[in-house]
N, C-alpha and C positions, 0 to 999 in steps of 0.2 A: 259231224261231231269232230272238235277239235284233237288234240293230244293232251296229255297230262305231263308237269314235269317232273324228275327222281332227281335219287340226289348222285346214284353210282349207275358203271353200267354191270351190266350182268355177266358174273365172271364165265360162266359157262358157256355163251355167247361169245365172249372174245373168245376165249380157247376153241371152237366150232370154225372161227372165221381168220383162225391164224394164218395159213396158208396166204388169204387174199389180203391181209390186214400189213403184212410184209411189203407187199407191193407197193408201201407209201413209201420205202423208203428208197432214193434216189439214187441208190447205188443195190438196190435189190438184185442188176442181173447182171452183174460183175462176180464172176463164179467163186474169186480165191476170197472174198471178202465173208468174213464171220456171218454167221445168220443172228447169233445169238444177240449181240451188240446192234443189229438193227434193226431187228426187233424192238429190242428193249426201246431203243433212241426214237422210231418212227413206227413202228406198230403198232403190235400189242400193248407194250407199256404205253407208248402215246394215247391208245385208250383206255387202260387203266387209270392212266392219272387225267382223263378227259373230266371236269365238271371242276377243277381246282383252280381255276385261271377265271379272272373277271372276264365275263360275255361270254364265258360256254356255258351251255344247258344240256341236257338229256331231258328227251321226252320218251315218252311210252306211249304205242300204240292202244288205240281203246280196246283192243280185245288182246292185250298182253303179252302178242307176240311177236313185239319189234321193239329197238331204242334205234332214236333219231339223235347223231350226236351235232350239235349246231353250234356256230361260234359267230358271234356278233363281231363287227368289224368297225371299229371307230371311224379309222382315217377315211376307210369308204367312206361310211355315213357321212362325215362331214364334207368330203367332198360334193360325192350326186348329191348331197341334201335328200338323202333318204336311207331308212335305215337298213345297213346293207348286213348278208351273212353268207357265212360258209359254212356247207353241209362237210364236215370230216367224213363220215360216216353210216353207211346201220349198221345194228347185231339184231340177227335174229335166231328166232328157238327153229328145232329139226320142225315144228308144229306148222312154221308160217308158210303158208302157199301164196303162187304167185298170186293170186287175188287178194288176200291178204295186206300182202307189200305194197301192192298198187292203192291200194285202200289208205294205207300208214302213210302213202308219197303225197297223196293228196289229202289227204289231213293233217299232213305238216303244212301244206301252203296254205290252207284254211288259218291253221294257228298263227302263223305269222301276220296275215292279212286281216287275223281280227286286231292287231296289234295299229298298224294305219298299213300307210303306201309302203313297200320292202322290195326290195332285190336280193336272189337270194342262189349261190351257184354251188358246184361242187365240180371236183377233177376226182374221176373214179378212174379207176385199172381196166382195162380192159380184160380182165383176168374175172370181172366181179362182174358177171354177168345177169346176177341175179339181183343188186343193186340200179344196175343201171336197164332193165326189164322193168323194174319196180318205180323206177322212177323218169322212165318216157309215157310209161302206160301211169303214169298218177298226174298229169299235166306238166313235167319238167321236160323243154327243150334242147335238142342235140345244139351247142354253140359250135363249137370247134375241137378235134381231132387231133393228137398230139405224138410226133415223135420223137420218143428219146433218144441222144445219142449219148456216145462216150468215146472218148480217144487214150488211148495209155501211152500216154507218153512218152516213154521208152520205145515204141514201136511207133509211132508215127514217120511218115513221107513229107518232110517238109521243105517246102523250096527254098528259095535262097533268101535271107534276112532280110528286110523292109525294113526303111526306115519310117519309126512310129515314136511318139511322144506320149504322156499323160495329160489327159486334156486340163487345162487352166481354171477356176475359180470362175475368172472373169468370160466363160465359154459358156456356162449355162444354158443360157437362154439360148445362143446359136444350136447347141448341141439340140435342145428340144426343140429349133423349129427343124431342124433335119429329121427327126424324129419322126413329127406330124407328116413332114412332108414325103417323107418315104415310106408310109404306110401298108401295112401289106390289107388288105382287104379280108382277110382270112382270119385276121386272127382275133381273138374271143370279145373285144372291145368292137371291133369293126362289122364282125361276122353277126353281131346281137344287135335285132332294130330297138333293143328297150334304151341304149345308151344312145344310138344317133351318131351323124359322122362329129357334129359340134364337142358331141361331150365324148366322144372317143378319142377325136384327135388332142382335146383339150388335158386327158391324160396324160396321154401320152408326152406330149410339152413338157409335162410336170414329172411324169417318171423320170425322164431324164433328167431334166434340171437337177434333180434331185441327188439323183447317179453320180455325176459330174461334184455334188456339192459334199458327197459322201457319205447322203443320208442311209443310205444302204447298200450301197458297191464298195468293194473295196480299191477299185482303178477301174479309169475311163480311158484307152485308149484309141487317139486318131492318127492320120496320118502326118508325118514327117520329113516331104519330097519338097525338096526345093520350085518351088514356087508353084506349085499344087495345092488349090484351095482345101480348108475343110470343110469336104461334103458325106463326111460316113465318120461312126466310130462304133465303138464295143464296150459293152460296161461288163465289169467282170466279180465277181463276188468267191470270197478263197473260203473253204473251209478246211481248221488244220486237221493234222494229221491224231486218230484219237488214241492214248493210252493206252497199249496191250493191245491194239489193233492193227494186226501185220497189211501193209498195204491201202492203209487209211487216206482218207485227205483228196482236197479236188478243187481245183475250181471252174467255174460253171460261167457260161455267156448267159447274161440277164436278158441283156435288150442290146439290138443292133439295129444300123440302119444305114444304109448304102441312097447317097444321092446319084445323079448324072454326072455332076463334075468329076466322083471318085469312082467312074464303074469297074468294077476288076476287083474291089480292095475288100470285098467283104473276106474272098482266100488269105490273101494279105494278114486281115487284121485277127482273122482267128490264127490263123499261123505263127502268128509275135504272141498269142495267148498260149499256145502248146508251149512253145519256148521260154516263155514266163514262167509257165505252171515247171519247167524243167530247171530251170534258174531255183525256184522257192522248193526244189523235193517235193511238188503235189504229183502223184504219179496219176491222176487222169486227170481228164477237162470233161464237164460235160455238157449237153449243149440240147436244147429244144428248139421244135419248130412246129407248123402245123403240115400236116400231111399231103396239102398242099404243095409247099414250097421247093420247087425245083432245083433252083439256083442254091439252096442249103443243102440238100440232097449232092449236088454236084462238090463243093465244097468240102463235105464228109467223105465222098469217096478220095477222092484227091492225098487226104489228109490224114485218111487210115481211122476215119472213126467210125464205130459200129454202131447198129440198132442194138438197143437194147431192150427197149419196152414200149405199148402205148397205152394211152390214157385218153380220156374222153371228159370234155368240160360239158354239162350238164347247167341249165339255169329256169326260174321263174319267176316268176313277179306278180305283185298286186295289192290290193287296199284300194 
């Protein structure tokens, strides 16, 4: 039996799952920063006002005791040529037991897969244990593993300046084959056999391209050494500082990628990104990887950034 869909979610159910509903938001375990305002921005309110946006849905479990919050994803779709989603969420009542859940996890992929072929993921908290119980024991897949960091800027160890540039218009395409070609095998594209190395790497080409063209970073930065090729760079995305919120603002490394000709630069290149983010008054940087990743690991401690959280990508498929 499939799901049903609704049109809100159920306020008492947000209120129950505040606690983990917080954990969406990207600066949750930066201790001086408001709880209230991130809530609002990426919690709670984010599910409050969850089903107002074209391609979110709310579904309800058949026995009443969950919402599935799902958001349909264009640019996917058109890419893989299938129609792609992201699970934001559940809510559930004190009533729903783990069998229950598992029950709702797998009658959400039913519902999507009577729809045709789908791909369909989620990045949950690690904090949301009951979510992500709910939704390995309902047919959805552990992809990849994820650590957050964060640097405050103010307190970072940073060596001595590099020279670095903003990568060029006309760099695109070089930037996305560095991209492809420095791969990390770990991570949620590479790590998932539904995508394939063809259409993994073929993203990744494009996220960058992309990066570099401005569709969504705000500066791509490579290296700037005399007569050192470009084989690595950093895309970077700024979020400003928010209104009535002491210690606001950040910006974050999207996507990197370190060739052989540049080895060493990935310290480098985040290093000229602390220094940026202290140039623009953003007082942290934040920065993901997969749990995996050593050489990020080493770079963080170097650089004085901390863990802060982790999260877990979750996916399935079918039709």
């Amino acid at each position: 039996m499939g799901l049903t869909g609704v049109s809100a979610p159920e306020a008492a159910w947000i209120s129950s799952r505040a606690e983990i509903l917080l954990r969406h938001s990207p600066t949750c375990f930066i201790r001086h920063l408001l709880v209230e305002p991130q809530q609002k921005r990426h919690g709670t309110g984010a599910v409050a006002r969850f089903g107002n946006r074209v391609g979110e849905e709310i579904f309800m479990a058949a026995d009443k005791s969950s919402q599935w919050l799902v958001q349909h994803l264009p640019w996917d779709t058109d890419f893989f040529c299938t129609d792609t989603y992201r699970l934001f969420t559940g809510l559930f009542s004190s009533a729903a037991t783990p069998a229950a859940l598992m029950a709702a996890a797998t009658q959400l992929r039913i519902t999507l897969a009577a729809r045709g072929p789908y791909y369909a993921f989620s990045v949950v908290p690690a904090e949301d244990t009951a979510l992500l119980q709910a939704l390995t024991g309902g047919g959805w897949r552990l992809v990849e593993t994820r650590l957050n960091f964060y640097c405050p800027v103010a307190a970072a160890t940073l060596p001595e300046p590099a020279p670095v540039r903003l990568a060029r218009p006309d760099e695109a395409a070089h930037i996305g084959r560095i991209s492809a070609a420095a791969r990390n095998p770990f991570d949620r594209f590479h790590a998932d056999p539904w995508f394939g190395k063809i259409r993994a790497d073929a993203l990744l080409v494009r996220y960058a391209e992309a990066a570099v063209e401005g569709s969504y970073a705000d500066a791509v930065l490579v290296p700037d050494a005399p007569g050192l090729p470009v084989d690595s760079f950093l895309a970077i995305s700024d979020t400003s500082a928010e209104a009535g919120v002491p210690g606001s603002g950040s910006s974050r490394v999207l996507l990197t990628a370190v060739g052989p000709a540049n080895r060493g630069w990935h310290l480098q290149l985040v290093a000229e990104t602390v220094r940026r983010a202290a140039v623009l008054s953003l007082p942290h940087v934040l920065m993901t990887t997969q749990a995996t990743n050593g050489a990020v690991f080493r770079t963080c401690e170097k650089l004085g950034f901390r863990l802060g959280g982790t999260s877990h990508v979750l996916a399935c498929h079918g039709g």
